[in-house]
N, C-alpha and C positions, 0 to 999 in steps of 0.2 A: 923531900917534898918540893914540888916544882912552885915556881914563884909566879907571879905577874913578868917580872923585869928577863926571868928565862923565858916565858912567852913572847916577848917584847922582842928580844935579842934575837930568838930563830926566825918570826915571821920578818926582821928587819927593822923594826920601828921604834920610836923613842917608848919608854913606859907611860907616860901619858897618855899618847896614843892608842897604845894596845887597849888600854883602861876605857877611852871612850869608845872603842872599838866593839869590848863586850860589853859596857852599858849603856852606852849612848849610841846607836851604830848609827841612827839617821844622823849622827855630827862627822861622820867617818864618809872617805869615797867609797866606792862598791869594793875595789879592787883591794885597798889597805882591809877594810871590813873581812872580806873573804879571806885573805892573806892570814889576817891574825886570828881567825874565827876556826881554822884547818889548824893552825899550829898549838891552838890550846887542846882541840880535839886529839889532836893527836897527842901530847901529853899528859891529857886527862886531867887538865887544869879548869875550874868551874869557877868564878868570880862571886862570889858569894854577896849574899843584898849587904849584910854589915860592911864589908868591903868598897862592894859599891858605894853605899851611901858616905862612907869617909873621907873617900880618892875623889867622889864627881858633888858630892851634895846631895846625889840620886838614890833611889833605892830603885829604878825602874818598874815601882808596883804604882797601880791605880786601885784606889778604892771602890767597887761598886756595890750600891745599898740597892733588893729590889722590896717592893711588898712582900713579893710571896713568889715561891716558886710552882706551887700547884697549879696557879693558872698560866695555860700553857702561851699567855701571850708574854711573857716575858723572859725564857729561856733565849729564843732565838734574840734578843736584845744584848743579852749578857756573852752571846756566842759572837755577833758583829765586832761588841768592843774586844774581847780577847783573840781576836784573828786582827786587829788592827794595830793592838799592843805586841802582839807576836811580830808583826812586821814592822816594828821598833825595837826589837829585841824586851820590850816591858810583859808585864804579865799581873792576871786578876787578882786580890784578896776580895772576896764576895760577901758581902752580908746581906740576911733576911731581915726584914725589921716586922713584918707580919701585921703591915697597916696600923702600927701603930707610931705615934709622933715621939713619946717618950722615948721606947727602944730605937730608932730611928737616929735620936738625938743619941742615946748612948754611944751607937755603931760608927761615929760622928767621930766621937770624942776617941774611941777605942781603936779604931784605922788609923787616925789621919796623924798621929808619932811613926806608923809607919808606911807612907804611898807620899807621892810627890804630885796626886788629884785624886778628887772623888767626883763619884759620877753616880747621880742622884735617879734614879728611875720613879717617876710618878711619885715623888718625894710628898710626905704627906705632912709637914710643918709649916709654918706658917711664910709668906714671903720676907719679913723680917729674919726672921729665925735663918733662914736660907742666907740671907746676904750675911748675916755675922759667920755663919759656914766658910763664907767665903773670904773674912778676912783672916783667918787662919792659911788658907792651901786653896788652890785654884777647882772652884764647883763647875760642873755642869749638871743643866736639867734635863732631863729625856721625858717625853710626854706630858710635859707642864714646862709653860714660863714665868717666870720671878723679874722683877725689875733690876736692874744689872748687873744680872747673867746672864752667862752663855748658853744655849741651849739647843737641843733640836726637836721637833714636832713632827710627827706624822701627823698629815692634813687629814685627818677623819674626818675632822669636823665640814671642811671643805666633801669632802667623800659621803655624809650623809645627808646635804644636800641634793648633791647626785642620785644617792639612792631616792630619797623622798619625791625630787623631782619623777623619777625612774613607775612609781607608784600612783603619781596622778598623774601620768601620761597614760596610763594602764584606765583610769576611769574609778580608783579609788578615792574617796573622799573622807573616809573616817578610818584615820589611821592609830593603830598605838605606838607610844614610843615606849622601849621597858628598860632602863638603865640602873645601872648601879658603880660599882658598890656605890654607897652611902659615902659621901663627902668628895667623891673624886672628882677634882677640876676640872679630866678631861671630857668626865660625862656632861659638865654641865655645861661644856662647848658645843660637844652632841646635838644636847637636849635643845638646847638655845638655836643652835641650827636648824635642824628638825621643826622647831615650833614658828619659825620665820618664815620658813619656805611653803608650810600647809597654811599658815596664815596668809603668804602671799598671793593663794590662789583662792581663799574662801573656803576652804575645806576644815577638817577638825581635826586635831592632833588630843587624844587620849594619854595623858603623861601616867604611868604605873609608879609604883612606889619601885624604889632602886631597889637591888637584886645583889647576893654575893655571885662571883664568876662559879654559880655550880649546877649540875643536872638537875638537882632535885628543886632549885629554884624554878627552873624551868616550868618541871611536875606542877608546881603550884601555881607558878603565873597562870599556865593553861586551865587549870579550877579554877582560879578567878575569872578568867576571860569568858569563860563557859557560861558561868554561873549572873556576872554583873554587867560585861560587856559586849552581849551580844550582837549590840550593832555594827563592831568594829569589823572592819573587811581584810584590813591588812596589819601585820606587827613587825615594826622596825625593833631587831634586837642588839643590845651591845656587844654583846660575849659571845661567839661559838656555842661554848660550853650551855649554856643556857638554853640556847637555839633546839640544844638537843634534845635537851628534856621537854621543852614546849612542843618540839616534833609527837615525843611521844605522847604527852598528855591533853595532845590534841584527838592523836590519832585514838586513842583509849574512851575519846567523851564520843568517838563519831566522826570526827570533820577530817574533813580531806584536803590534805594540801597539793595545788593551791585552787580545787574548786569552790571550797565553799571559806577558805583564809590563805590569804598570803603572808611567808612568811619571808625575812630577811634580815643578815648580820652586817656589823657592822667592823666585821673584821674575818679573816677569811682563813684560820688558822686551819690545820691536818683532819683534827676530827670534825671538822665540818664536812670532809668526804665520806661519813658515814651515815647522811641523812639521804631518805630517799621519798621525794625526789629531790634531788641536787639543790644546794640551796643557794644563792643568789648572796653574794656578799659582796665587801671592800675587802679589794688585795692591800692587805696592808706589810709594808716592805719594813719589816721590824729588823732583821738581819741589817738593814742599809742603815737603820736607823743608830745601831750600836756601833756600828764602824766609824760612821760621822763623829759621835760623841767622843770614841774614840781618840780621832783626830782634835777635835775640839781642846779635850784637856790636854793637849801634849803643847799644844801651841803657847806663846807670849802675848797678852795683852796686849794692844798699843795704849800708850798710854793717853789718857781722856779721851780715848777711843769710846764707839757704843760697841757692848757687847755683839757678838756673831751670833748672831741667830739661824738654821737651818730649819728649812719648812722642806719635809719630805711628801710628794705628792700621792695620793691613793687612783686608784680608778675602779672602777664599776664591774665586780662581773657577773653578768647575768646568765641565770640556768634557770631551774624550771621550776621553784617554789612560789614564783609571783606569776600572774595573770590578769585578767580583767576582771575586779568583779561580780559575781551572779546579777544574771540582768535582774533579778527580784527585790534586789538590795538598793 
């Protein structure tokens, strides 16, 4: 059975070293890293987390909790942080909490005997709740901030400004906004954006009842909108997924996008390429977003330091679901 201390021995180095070498390799130079990373390879020696966690304190794992994996905005989140832990030589344990705070709080309890962080996505507990998280094991927030933690945000909310501005420059003046899920923080950064900026020009912002990230939401928002909110010219949407179904149950009641509604999201994920015509969203850099957090837990506090904050910026891209309009309107 090959040991640590014979891996130690051929690449050159003390055992100590080899040790941080495969668990900690950002504490290693490149050349010692590489050296002792080829000589365990080659004798087929693997450093096991119980191992690790003994010899460094480490286990090299990061907790990450998301809502839900069905909506497709939070895979690519979970992809960022495990391409950033890969190049620490660290690696995922993943948990679903499924929008709920209870389970959430269990997945809490049930990781964090084994990761050395957890990295909280759209975390749905309360900000108390979060800060006692963290006086166990070092938290980060992804798409919500809590008072002192670390965290990172895509600027949607800064992003739906842009879009909204984006719609009365167009000559829209009665716009809806259609958010959900129900209790999400970052929706109500959105919404709160969104209602400032139609406010800041005299115009009307239609607030819809919040929405789960799904097609068939969509199908219904668009009966509603049919049915109660005929005056409305333009719909700012949160979710892709949603975007879609609205596509269709627009197109189903009659209206034409975007001659007689404009539509647009407020995030720019894959299957938003299957709407036609093309639809007008925020690139939102979810990938950058999981890398930074990433990075974030792996770091040391200073101490009475303020937490790191990262604000990831969106931009605007416009295709061809929005327009002016009907002069009749």
């Amino acid at each position: 059975m090959v040991r640590l201390a014979d891996v130690a021995r051929a690449a050159g180095v003390s055992t100590s070293t080899a040790s941080r070498a495969l668990s900690r390799p950002d504490m290693v130079a490149r050349e010692t890293r590489e050296r002792v990373s080829r000589a365990a390879a080659e004798m087929g020696f693997r450093l096991n987390a119980t191992a690790r966690a003994l010899t460094t304190g480490h286990t090299g794992l990061v907790g990450v909790i998301v809502p839900t994996l069905a909506n497709p905005f939070f895979p690519p989140i979970v992809t960022g942080v495990q391409q950033s832990l890969t190049e620490a030589g660290g690696n995922v344990l993943l948990g679903v909490c499924d929008h709920s705070a209870e389970r959430e709080r269990e997945l809490v309890t049930q990781l964090g005997s084994q990761v050395d962080g957890l990295i909280l996505v759209a975390p749905v507990n309360a900000d108390a709740t979060l800060r006692a998280f963290a006086e166990r094991l070092p938290v980060v927030t992804v798409d919500r901030t809590a008072p002192g933690l670390p965290g990172v945000v895509v600027d949607t909310p800064g992003g739906v400004r842009k879009l909204t501005a984006h719609l009365l420059d167009l000559g829209h003046r009665r716009i809806a906004y259609l958010g959900g899920p129900p209790g999400s923080w970052m929706d109500r950064q959105r919404r709160k954006a969104a209602l400032d900026s139609v406010a800041d020009s005299g115009g009307e912002l239609t607030v819809l009842d919040p929405v789960p990230p799904q097609f068939d939401a969509g199908l219904a928002a668009a009966e509603h909108l049919v049915r109660h909110e005929a005056q409305v010219t333009a719909v700012m949407v949160y979710s892709s997924y949603v975007l879609l179904g609205l596509f269709m149950g627009l197109g189903r009641a009659g209206l034409r996008v975007p001659a007689d509604i404009s539509l647009a999201a407020s995030d720019d994920l894959t299957v938003i390429g299957m709407t036609q015509p093309g639809s007008t969203a925020l690139h939102v850099p979810l990938q950058e977003a999981g890398s930074a957090a990433g990075r974030l837990v792996r770091e040391t506090p200073s101490p009475g330091g303020r937490p790191p904050r990262i604000r990831i910026p969106t931009h605007l891209v416009v295709r061809d679901s929005t327009a002016a309009p009907r002069s009749d309107d």
